[in-house]
N, C-alpha and C positions, 0 to 999 in steps of 0.2 A: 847437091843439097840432100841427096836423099839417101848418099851415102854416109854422109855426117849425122843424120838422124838414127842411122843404122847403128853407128859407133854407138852414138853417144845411150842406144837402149840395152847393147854389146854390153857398153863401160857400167850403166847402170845395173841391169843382172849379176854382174859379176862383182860390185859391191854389197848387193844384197844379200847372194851367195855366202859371202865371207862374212857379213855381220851375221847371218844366222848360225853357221857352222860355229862361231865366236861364244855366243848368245846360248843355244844349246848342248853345247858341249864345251861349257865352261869349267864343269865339273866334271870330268871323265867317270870319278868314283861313286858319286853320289847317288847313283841309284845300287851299288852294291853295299852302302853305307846305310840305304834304308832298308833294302834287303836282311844284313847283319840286324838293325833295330826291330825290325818286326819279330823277326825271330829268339829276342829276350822278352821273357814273360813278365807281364804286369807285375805293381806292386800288388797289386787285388790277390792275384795268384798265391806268391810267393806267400802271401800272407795266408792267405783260405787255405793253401795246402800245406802249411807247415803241419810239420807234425810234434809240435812243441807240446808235451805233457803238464806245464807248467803254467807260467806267462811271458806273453808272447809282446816283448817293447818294441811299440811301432818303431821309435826312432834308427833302432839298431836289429832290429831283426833277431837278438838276440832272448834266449831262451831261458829264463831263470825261477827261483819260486815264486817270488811274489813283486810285485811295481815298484818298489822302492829298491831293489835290487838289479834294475838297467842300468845300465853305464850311459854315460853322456857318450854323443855321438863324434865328438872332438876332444877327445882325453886332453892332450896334450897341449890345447887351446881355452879349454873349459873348466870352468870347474863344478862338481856337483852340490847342491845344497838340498839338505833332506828337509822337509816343513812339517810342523808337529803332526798334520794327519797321514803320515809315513807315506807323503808323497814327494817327489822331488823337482827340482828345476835346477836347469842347467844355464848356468851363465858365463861369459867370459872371462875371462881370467885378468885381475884388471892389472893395466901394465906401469910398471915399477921399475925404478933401476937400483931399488935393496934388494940385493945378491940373497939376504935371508929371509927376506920376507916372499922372495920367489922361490926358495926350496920348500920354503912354507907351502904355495899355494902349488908344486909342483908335485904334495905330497898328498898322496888322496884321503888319507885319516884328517891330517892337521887341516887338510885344504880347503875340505868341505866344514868345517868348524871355525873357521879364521875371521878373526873378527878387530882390523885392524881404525882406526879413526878418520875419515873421510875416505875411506875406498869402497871402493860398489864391491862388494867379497859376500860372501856367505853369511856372513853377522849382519850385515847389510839386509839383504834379502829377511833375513827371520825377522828384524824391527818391520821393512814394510808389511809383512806377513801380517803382523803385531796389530798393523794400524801405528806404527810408534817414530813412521820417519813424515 
């Protein structure tokens, strides 16, 4: 009897054993993966230290003369719409299966000016702008 108690504390340990080896070290990588993340500097930084001479677009990091002049962060996704107080927003690109009315909005002059009848586009955008949708 007292050896059956023996086992059965044996058998228990050595499942315990294994569910913890399981348990913490499930991720082998994961403490070199927050290692690598600690080691990229904040947004805070990257921003406070730019040395951008100009202005500095949160969205993009990018360095230009003045705010209406950031690119949207998803070119190729978005499209830009400039609003009378030379500012801008960026909205999706809205989806269409007219082949010319996508090279339209695929084209960043016509793109951001496209003002087609029931599509959320950039003509869109300046009516709400307006107060007029």
């Amino acid at each position: 009897m007292i050896l059956f108690g023996l086992q059965e504390i044996c058998a228990t340990l050595l499942v315990m054993q294994c569910a913890f080896g399981f348990l913490f070290n499930f991720n082998p990588n994961q403490q070199q993966q927050q290692q690598q993340q600690q080691a990229q500097p904040s947004f805070e930084d990257i921003y406070l230290n730019n040395e951008c001479n100009g202005y500095l677009c949160p969205d993009t990091m990018q360095c230009v003369s003045q705010p209406k002049d950031c690119p949207c962060p998803f070119p190729k996704s978005q499209l830009k719409c400039t609003l009378p107080n030379d500012r801008y927003i960026c909205i999706s690109k809205p989806a269409t299966h007219d082949a010319a009315l996508n090279e339209i909005y695929d084209d960043e002059t016509r793109g951001s000016t496209a003002k087609k009848e029931e599509a959320r586009d950039c003509g869109w955008v300046l009516d709400a702008y307006m107060d007029k949708v």
